[in-house]
C-alpha positions as CSV (number, residue, x, y, z in Angstrom):
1,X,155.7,96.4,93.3
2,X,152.6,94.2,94.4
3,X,150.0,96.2,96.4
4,X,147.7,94.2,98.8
5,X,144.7,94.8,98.7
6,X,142.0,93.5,101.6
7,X,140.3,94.3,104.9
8,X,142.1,94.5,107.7
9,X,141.2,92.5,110.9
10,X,140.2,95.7,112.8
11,X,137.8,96.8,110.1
12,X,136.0,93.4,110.1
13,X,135.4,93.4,113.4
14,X,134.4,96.9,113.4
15,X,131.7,96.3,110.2
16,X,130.8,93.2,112.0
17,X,129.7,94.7,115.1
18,X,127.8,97.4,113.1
19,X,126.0,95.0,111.2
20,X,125.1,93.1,114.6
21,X,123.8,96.6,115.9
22,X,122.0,97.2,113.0
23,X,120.2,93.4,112.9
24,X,119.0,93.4,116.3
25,X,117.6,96.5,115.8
26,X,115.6,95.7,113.0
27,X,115.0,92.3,115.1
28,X,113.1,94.0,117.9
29,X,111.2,97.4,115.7
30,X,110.0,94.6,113.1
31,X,107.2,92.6,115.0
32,X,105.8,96.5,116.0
33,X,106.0,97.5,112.5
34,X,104.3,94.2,111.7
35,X,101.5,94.8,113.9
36,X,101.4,98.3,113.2
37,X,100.0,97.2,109.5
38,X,97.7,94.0,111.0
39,X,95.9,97.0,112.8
40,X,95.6,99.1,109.6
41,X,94.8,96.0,107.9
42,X,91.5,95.3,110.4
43,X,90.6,98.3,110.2
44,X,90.3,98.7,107.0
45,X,88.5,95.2,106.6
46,X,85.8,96.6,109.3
47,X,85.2,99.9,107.0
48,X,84.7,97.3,104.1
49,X,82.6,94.7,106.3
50,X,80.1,97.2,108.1
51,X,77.6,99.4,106.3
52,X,77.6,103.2,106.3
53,X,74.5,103.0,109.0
54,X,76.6,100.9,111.3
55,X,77.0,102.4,115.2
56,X,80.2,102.7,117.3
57,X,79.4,99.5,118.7
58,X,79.2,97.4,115.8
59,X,82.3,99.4,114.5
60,X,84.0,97.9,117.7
61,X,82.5,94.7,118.1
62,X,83.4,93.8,114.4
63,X,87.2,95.5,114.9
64,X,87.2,92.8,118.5
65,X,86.5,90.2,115.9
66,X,89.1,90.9,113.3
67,X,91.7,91.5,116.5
68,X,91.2,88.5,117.9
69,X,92.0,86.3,114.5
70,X,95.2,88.4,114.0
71,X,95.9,87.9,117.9
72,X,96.6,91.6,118.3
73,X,96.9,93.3,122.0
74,X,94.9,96.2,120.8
75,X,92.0,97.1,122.0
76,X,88.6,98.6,120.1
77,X,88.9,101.4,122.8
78,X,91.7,103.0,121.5
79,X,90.1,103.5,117.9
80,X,88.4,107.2,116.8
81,X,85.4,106.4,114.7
82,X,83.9,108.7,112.7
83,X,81.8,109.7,109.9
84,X,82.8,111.8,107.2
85,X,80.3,112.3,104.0
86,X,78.3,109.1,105.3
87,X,81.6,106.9,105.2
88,X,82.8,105.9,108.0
89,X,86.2,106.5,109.1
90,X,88.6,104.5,111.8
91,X,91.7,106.7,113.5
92,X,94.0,105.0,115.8
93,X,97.5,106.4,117.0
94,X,99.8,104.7,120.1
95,X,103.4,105.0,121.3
96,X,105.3,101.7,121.2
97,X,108.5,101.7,123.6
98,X,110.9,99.2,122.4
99,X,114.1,98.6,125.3
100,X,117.0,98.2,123.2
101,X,119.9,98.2,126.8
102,X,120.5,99.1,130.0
103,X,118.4,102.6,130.3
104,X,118.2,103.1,126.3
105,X,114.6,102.6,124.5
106,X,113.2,103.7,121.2
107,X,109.7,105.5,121.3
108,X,107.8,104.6,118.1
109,X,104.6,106.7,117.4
110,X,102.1,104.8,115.5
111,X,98.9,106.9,113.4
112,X,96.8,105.7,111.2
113,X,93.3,106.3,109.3
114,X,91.1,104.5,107.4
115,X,90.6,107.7,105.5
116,X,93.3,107.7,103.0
């Protein structure tokens, strides 16, 4: 006796809609994740660019100048700087709400450090 082997119709749709779920998903969390790392990225390239004398100021206004090349929405204000044995040190952390339906959203918390 031959035994068929196979999907049935029911479980293609059913791994179909999954994997539809699953792409959109990974659709909308991907540009946040991506601009998660163009923030880390900056920062890091300001720590490199600025000298270990440098004020707040020039830590921002050379962050502004990074941001804006990347086209990020994040602002200077929202970074911690600090010095820690003479080196300085840039600390950022947000919340990113993505709307994924109706009255459903994923809350994403963003930290990062220059540090480490």
């Amino acid at each position: 006796m031959k035994h068929q082997r196979g999907i049935a119709l029911s479980g293609l749709l059913f791994w179909g809609i999954i994997l539809v779920l699953v792409s959109v998903l990974a659709m909308k969390v991907a540009p946040t994740y991506i601009e998660y790392y163009k923030i880390l990225k900056d920062a890091k390239a300001t720590v490199s660019k600025i000298g270990a004398d440098a004020t707040v100021a020039d830590v921002r206004r050379t962050f502004d100048k990074f941001a804006e090349i990347d086209m990020l929405e994040f602002q200077s204000s929202q970074l911690e700087v600090s010095k820690d044995s003479g080196k300085v040190v840039i600390e950022f952390a947000y919340e990113k709400r993505i709307p994924l339906f109706w009255n459903v959203s994923l809350l994403i918390d963003y930290k990062g450090s220059t540090a480490g």
